[in-house]
Structures are given as structure tokens and as C-alpha cells.
C-alpha positions as CSV (number, residue, x, y, z in Angstrom):
1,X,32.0,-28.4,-3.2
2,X,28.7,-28.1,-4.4
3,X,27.7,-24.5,-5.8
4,X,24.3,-22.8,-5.7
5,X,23.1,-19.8,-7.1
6,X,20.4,-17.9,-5.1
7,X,18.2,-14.9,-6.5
8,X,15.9,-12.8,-3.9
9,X,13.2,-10.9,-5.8
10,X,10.7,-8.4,-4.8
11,X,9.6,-5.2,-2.9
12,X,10.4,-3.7,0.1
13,X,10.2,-6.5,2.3
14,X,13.2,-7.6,-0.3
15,X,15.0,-5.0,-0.6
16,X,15.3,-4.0,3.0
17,X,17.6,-1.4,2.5
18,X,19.9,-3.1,0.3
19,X,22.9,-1.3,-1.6
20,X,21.6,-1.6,-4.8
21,X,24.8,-0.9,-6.6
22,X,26.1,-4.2,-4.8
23,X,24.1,-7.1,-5.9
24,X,25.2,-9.5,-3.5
25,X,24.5,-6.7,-0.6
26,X,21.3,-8.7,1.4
27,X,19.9,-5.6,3.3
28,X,18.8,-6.1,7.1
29,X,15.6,-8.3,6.1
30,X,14.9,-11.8,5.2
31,X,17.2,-12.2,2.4
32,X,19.7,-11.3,4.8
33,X,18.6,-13.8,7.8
34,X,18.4,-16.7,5.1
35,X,21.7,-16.5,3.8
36,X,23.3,-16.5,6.9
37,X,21.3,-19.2,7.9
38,X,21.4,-21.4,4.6
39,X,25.4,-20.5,4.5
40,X,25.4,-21.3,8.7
41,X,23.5,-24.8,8.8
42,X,25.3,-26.2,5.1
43,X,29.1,-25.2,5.4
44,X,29.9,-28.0,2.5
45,X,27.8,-25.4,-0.3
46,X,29.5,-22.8,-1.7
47,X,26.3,-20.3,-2.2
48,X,26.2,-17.2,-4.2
49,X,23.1,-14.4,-3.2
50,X,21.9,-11.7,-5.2
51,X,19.5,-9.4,-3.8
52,X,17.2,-7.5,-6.7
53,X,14.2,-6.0,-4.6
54,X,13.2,-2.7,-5.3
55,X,11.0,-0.5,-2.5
56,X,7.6,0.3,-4.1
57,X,7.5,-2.4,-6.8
58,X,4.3,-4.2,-7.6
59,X,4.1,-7.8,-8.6
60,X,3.6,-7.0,-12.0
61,X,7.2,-4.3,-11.5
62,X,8.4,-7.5,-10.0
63,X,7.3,-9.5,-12.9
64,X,9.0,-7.5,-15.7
65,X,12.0,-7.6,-14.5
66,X,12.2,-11.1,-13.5
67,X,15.0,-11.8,-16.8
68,X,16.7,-9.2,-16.5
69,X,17.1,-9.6,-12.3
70,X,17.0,-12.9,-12.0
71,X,16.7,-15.4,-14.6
72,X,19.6,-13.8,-16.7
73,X,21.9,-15.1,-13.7
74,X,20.9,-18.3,-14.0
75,X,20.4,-19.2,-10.8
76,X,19.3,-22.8,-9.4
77,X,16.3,-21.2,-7.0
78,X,14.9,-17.8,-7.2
79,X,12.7,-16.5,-4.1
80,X,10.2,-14.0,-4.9
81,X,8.2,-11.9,-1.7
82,X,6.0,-9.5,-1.9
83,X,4.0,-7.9,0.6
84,X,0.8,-5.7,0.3
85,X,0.3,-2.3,-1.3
């Protein structure tokens, strides 16, 4: 079986009420809707999520802690939102 690593990154829109001490907890937004969907529609991948959005970050927040969130996991795709403020 095929495993994929997948790293959310961003602001609110990310976190959307995420546990933070749970990194694989996808809060009620978009990461959440995408995982279920990617893990719905490709039942032959095994996927792995983590969710590192932060409420109130600004791209350049975002930016600076793109190793240690993200990159540090290794992950095969990282998706990074984030809105205006």
C-alpha cells in the first residue's frame, strides 16, 4: 500500500479549531473536508495528516515555522492557506 504524508499549514482558515496538542486532529475546515475526501475517493493509500495552523498567524508567522511544522515531518505534499488580515 502506498503511503503519503500530508502537511496543512497556515492561519485560521487552517486551523479551524484544531486540538493543537493532537497533530493529526483536522479541525472543522478544509483540512478536515480534504482528508476525508482524499482518504474517501483513494482507499488503496494509506495517508497520514498533520494539521499545524495557528489562528492569527501571518504569512511571514507561517513562513518561520514552515521546518519546524512541516518540513521536519518530511512529508510528500505540504498545503499552505492563508486568508486575509
Amino acid at each position: 500500500m502506498k503511503q503519503i504524508k500530508i502537511v496543512f499549514q497556515g492561519d485560521s482558515i487552517t486551523d479551524a479549531g484544531r486540538d493543537r496538542r493532537q497533530y493529526h486532529h483536522m479541525g472543522s475546515g478544509y483540512p478536515k473536508f480534504a482528508s476525508e475526501y482524499l482518504k474517501a475517493n483513494h482507499p488503496d493509500v494509506d495517508f497520514t495528516f498533520y494539521n499545524f495552523g495557528i489562528g492569527g498567524n501571518r504569512a511571514c508567522q507561517v513562513f518561520d515555522r514552515l521546518w519546524q511544522d512541516g518540513l521536519a515531518f518530511q512529508p510528500d505534499i505540504i498545503s499552505i492557506l492563508i486568508g486575509r488580515g
